[in-house]
Steps between C-alpha positions, in 0.01 A plus 500: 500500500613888464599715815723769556752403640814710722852385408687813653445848575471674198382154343153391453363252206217309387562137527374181476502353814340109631152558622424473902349197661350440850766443793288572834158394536409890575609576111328588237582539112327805319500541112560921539274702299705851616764608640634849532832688571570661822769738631594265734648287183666794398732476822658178422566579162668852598661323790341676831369178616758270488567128507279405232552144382613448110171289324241624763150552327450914544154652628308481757131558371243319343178369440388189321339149484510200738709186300613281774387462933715347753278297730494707812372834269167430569360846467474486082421298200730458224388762220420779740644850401718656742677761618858459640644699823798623430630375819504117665338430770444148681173634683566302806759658747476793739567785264263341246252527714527816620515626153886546393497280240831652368625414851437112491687304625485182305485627156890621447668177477850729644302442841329747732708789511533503136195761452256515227508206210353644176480383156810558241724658755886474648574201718431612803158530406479105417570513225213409334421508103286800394188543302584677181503153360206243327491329819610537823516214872297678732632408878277523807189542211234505739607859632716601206177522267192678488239401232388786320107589519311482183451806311897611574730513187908375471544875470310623829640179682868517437510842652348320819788248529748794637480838415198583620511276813853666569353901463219364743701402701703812523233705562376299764824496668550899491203474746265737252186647657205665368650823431822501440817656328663206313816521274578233280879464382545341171134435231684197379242214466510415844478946632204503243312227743601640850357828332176327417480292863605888674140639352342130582622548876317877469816714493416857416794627298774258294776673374690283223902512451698435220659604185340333202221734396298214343475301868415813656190528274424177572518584892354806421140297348536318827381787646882658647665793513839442327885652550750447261817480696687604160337844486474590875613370872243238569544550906491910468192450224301258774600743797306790285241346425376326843597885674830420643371185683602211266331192406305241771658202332709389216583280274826362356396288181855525330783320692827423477496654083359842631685726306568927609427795333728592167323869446308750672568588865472195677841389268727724687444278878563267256840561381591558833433174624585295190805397697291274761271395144787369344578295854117376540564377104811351561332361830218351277554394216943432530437285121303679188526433156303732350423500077517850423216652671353142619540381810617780680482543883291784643787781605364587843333198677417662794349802311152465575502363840697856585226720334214296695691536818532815439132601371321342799332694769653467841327157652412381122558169365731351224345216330806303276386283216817563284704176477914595696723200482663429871795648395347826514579661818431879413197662681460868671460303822528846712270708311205237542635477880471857564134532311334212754414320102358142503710270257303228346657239202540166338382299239151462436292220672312419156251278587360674752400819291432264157110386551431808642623681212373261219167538666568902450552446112213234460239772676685778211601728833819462284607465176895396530566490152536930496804425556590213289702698217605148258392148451812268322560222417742265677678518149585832538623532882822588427408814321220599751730451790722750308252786477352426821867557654550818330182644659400591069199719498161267503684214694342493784394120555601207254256173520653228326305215348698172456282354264404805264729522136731809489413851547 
């Protein structure tokens, strides 16, 4: 079957690679009917998330059809449509049950303290085989997949399988309240969602950050009120608007590839601390191989969590849904200190937010697919990863479709 497939950084193909099979009684196989690409790919490839095994299967959502049931996945029928969490779960233990899924600790096969296994990522994550394949092994099935209600497309229910789980999440976690001054850091696929989950959770002004004018329109239909960082100081822009005060809670939806300011006033801070930048990147990412403009680390990783530090209100919260490596060490520890913030982070606990938020596009509370920008085929990864990387205007969000001919 075709996948794509990492052999280094800098070095993804599509290969043919031996279908799964069952190993566990708790597997399942699935025939995928979409996939997508997600920033969080982008990090292995650019080398910020390191330790990524040559041959592992990349991505890490996905929806498609029951093919094979391991006897103890009793919850299904083979030919059910499903939609995939992006992380493993087992369902069973302590953090299972009290909801952090991305916490279990049965799932990583690197043991307990090994943190969150996900699909398609380095080895410290499992490493398990991803989904933008024709088929994928589906461990601990029984929790790892939701079956999608009738009446929901591939399109609205591969957008459900991370990305909008994840900005749910993040929203959730900055504590948001009927009311509320919310700004969201980065309108990348996932910033578009915690954007859309901020008005959800009844916040009463979202301001939207970034630098590519066409995801600030999209943030901008979402109903925010958008900065580019490029054309004025994001924190100095927030502190205006909200009367000197600053923001109840933030979000950081970028990461470890954040990247700073180039023009316009907030790039003068910046060239003063591109020193400690050039440290974090060093820090982060120690092995690139970038093809011309592909692949390239962001230039500031800890970029955005400085300007939401900085933008918050005295007693606000900091909600962090951007994916840092452990290597990354870099925060502006003091600042929060000294403004009595609440820090809240991690990976997101999928299938906790996934029914809930399949149930929200089955109703039509929410269309996800406003933000799907590109539907591929699997024949044609390679190239849509490409664009997707470079951030080209109109690539927002790439669905892939392993079965469809080329696009």
């Amino acid at each position: 079957m075709k996948a794509v497939v990492f052999h280094g950084i800098g070095d993804i193909r599509l290969d043919d690679v031996p279908e799964p099979k069952l190993r566990e009684p708790t597997d399942a196989v699935v025939r995928l009917t979409a996939s997508a690409i997600c920033g969080t790919d982008l990090h292995m490839i650019r080398g910020t998330m390191a330790g990524m095994k040559p041959g592992t299967v990349l991505g890490h959502e996905g929806v498609g059809v029951i093919e094979e049931l391991g006897e103890d996945v009793r919850n299904f029928n083979v030919g059910d449509r499903v939609v995939i969490c992006s992380t493993i779960a087992c369902g069973n233990c302590s953090y299972c049950r009290a909801g952090y899924y991305a916490q279990c600790n049965d799932a990583n096969p690197n043991g307990p303290a090994a943190g969150t296994a996900f699909f398609g990522g380095p080895g410290m994550t499992g490493p398990f085989d991803g989904l933008q394949a024709e088929k994928a092994r589906i461990p601990f099935a029984h929790v790892t997949m939701v079956k999608v209600p009738a009446g929901v497309t591939d399109d609205q229910a591969i957008l459900v399988s991370d990305i909008f789980p994840t900005g749910y999440f993040g929203a959730e976690m900055a504590e948001i309240k009927p009311g509320d001054t919310v700004a969201v850091f980065g309108c990348g696929p996932v910033g578009l969602f915690a954007i859309v989950s901020a008005k959800l959770l009844g916040a009463g002004r979202v301001f939207a950050i970034d630098c590519h004018e066409d995801r600030l329109e999209l943030a901008r239909i979402q109903g925010a009120e958008v900065i580019n960082f490029e054309k004025e100081d994001p924190v100095e822009t927030l502190k205006r608007f909200t009367g000197g005060i600053g923001v109840d809670r933030a979000i950081d939806a970028v990461g470890v590839d954040a990247v700073h300011a180039h023009h316009g006033p907030a790039a003068k801070k910046a060239k003063a601390e591109k020193p400690e930048f050039k440290r974090e990147v060093a820090q982060v990412a120690p092995k690139t191989k970038p093809d011309g403009d592909n692949w390239v680390p962001g230039d500031a990783p800890s970029q955005a969590a400085q300007w939401a530090v900085e933008s918050l209100a005295k007693a606000g919260t900091l909600s962090i849904i951007g994916v840092y490596p452990q290597t990354m060490n870099a925060f502006p520890i003091g600042a929060a200190m000294n403004k009595n913030l609440t820090l809240r982070m991690g990976n997101c606990n999928h299938r906790k937010y996934i029914p809930r938020l399949l149930e929200l596009v089955r109703s039509g509370t929410v269309d996800p697919t406003a933000i799907l920008s590109h539907v591929k085929s699997m024949a044609s990864a390679i190239d849509a990863y490409r664009n997707f990387d470079l951030r080209k205007p109109g690539w927002v969000k790439v669905e892939l479709e392993p079965g469809a001919t080329v696009q």
